[in-house]
C-alpha positions as CSV (number, residue, x, y, z in Angstrom):
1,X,-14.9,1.9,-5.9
2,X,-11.8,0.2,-7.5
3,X,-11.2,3.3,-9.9
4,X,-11.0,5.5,-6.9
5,X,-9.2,3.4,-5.0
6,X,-6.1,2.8,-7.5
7,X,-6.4,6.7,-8.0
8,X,-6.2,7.5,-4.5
9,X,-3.5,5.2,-3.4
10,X,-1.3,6.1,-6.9
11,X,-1.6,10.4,-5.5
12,X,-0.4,8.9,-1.9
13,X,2.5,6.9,-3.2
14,X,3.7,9.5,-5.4
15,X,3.9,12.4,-3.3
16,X,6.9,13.5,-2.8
17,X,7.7,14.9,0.8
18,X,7.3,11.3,2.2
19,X,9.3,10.1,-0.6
20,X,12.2,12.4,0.0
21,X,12.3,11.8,3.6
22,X,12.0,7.6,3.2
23,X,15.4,8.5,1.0
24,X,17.2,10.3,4.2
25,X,16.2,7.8,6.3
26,X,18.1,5.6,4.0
27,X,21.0,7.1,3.5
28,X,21.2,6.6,7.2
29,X,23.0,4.6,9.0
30,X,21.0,1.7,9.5
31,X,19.1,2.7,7.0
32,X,17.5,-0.3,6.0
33,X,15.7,-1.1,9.3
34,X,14.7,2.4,10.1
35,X,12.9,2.3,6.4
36,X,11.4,-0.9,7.4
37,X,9.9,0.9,10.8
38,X,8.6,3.8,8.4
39,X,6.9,1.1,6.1
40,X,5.7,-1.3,8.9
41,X,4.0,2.0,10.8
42,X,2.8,4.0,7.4
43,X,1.3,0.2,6.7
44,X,-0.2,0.0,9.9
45,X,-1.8,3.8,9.5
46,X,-3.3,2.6,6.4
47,X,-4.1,-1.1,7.7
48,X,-5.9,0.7,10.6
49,X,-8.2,3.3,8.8
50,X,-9.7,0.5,6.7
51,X,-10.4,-1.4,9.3
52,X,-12.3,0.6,11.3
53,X,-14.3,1.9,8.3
54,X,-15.2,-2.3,8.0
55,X,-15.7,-2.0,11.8
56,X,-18.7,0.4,11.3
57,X,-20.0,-1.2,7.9
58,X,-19.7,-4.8,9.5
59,X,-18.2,-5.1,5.7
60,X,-21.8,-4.4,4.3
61,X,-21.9,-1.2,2.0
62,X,-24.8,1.0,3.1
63,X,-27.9,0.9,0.7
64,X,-27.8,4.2,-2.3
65,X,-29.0,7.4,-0.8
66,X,-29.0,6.3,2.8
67,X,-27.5,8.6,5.5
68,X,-24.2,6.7,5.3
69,X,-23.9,6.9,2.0
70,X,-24.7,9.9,1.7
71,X,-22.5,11.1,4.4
72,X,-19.8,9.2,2.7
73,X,-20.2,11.3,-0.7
74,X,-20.4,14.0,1.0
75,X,-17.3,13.7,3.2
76,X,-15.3,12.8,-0.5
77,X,-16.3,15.9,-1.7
78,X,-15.9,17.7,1.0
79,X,-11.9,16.5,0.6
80,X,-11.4,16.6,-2.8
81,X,-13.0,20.3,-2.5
82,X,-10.3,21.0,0.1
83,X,-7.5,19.3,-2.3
84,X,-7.8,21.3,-4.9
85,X,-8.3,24.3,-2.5
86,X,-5.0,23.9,-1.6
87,X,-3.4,22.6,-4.9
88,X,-4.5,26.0,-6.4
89,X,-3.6,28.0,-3.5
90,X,-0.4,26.4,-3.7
91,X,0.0,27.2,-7.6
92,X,-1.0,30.8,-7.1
93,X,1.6,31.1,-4.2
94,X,4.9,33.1,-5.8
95,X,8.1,31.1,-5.9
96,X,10.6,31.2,-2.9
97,X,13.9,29.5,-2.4
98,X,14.0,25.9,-1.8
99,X,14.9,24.9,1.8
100,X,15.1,21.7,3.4
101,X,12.6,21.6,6.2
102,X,15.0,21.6,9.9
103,X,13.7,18.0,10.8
104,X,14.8,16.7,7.6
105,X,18.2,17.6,8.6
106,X,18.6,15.5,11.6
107,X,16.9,12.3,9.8
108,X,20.1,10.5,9.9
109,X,20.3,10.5,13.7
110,X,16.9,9.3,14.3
111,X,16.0,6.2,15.6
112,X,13.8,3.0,14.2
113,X,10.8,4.5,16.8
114,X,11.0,8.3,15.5
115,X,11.0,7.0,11.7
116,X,8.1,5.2,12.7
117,X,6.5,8.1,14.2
118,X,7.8,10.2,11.1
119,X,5.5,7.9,8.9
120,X,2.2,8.7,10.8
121,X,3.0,12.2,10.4
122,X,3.7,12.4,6.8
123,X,0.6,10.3,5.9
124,X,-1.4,12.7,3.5
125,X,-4.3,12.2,5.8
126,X,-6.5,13.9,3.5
127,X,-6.3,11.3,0.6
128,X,-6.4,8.4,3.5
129,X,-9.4,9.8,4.3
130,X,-10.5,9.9,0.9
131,X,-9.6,6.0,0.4
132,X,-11.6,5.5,3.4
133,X,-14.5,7.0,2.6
134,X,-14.6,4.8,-0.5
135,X,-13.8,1.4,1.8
136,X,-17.4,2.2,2.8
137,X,-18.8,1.1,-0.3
138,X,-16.8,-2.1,-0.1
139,X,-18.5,-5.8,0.5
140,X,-16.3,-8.3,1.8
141,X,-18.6,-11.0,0.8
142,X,-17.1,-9.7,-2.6
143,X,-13.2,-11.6,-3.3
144,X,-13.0,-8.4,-5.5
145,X,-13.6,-5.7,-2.4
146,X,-11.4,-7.3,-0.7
147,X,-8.5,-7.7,-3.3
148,X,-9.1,-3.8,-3.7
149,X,-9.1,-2.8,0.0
150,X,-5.4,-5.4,0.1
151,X,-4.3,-3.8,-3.3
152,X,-5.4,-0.1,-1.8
153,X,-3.0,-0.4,1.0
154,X,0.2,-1.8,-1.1
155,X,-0.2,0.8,-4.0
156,X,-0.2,3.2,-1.6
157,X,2.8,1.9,-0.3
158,X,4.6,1.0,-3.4
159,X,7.0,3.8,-3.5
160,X,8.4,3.0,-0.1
161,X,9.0,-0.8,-0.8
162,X,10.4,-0.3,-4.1
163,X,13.0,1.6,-2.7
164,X,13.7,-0.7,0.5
165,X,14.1,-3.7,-1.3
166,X,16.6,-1.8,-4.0
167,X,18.6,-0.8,-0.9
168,X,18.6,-3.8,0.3
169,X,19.6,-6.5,-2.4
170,X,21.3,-3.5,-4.5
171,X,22.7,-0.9,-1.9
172,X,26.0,0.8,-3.8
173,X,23.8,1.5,-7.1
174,X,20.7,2.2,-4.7
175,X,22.4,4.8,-3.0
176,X,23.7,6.9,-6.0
177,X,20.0,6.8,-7.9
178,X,17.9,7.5,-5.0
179,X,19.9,10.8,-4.2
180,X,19.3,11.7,-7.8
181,X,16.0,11.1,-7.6
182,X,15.7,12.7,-4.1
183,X,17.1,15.9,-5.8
184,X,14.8,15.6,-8.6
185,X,12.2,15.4,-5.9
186,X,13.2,18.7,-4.1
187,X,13.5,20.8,-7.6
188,X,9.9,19.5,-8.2
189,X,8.2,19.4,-5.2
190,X,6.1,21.9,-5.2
191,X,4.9,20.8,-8.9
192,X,4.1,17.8,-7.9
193,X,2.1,18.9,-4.7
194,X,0.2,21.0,-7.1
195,X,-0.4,18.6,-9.9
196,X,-1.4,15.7,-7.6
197,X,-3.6,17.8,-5.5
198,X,-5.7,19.0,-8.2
199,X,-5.9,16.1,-10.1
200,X,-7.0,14.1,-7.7
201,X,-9.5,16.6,-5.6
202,X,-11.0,17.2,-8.9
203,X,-11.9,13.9,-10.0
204,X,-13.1,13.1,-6.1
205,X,-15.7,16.5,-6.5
206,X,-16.9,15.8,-10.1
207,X,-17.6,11.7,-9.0
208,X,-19.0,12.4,-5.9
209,X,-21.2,15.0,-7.7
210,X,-22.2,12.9,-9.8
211,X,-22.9,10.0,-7.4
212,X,-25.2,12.5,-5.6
213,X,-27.1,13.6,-7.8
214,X,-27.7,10.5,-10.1
């Protein structure tokens, strides 16, 4: 459970669309606060999802080969299959120009509530749900389940908070290396989609697989 947990929440905190748009909201006016409503409500999203999951397994992972496990192997693969369905569609798909999306354009006039709402949108709900599906498996009797489930929710978060405390305690040298890094971001954005997609719906097929069938 930990292995797939540090893999899932390291493919959410690198992708890059929600990276690139944390960077706008930045650059902002008021920047800093509306990045703090994006982290407090992407938080929040992840906070939530685990919960629940602990809500239906009372914090008790179901027995091996029992319908919840099961249905929780099943629903893995059933994600990571559609992951790398779409990391290889999106590899196959010719090259086009790069365009900024038309809501990224109007990031800095939104408020603290829309940047919140911005977050719960760009959550790759797909890998949440792949995290999720693993917090079945976890025992909070268990110190370690429970540091993983906590540690879960802040790697997947990482990105976001490395970048609001450099604006925030360093804002003039912030503001120059996160728009270099935000252009990086939009020359390889589509690489990255592709190379986190298939890496990790590949490894959520082959070791749910293989935890079927053993």
């Amino acid at each position: 459970m930990v292995l797939d947990l540090v893999l899932i929440g390291t493919a959410i905190t690198l992708g890059p669309i929600h990276n690139s748009a944390f960077i706008l909201l930045l650059s902002a006016d008021r920047g800093v606060r509306k990045g703090l409503a994006f982290i407090l409500s992407w938080l929040g999203g992840l906070v939530l999802v685990i919960a629940a999951v602990i809500l239906l397994t009372g914090g008790t992972p179901p027995a091996r080969q029992s319908v919840p496990s099961t249905a929780a192997l099943a629903a893995k693969l059933a994600l990571g299959a559609g992951l790398v369905a779409y990391g290889e569609h999106k590899r196959r798909s010719p090259p086009r120009p790069r365009r900024s999306p038309k809501w990224m354009a109007g990031l800095d006039r939104a408020s603290g509530w829309a940047a919140a709402g911005l977050a719960v949108l760009l959550q790759p709900w797909a890998m949440v749900g792949a995290g999720a599906a693993t917090a079945v498996g976890a025992d909070l009797s268990s110190v370690a389940s429970t540091l993983a489930l906590t540690g879960f929710c802040v790697l997947a978060t990482s990105s976001l908070l490395a970048m609001e405390l450099y604006a925030t305690f360093s804002p003039v040298s912030a503001g120059s290396k996160l728009r270099g890094l935000l252009s990086w971001l939009d020359s390889h954005q589509d690489q990255a989609i592709v190379s986190l997609s298939l890496l990790l719906g590949l490894w959520l097929v082959t070791n749910s697989i293989y935890q079927l069938v053993k």
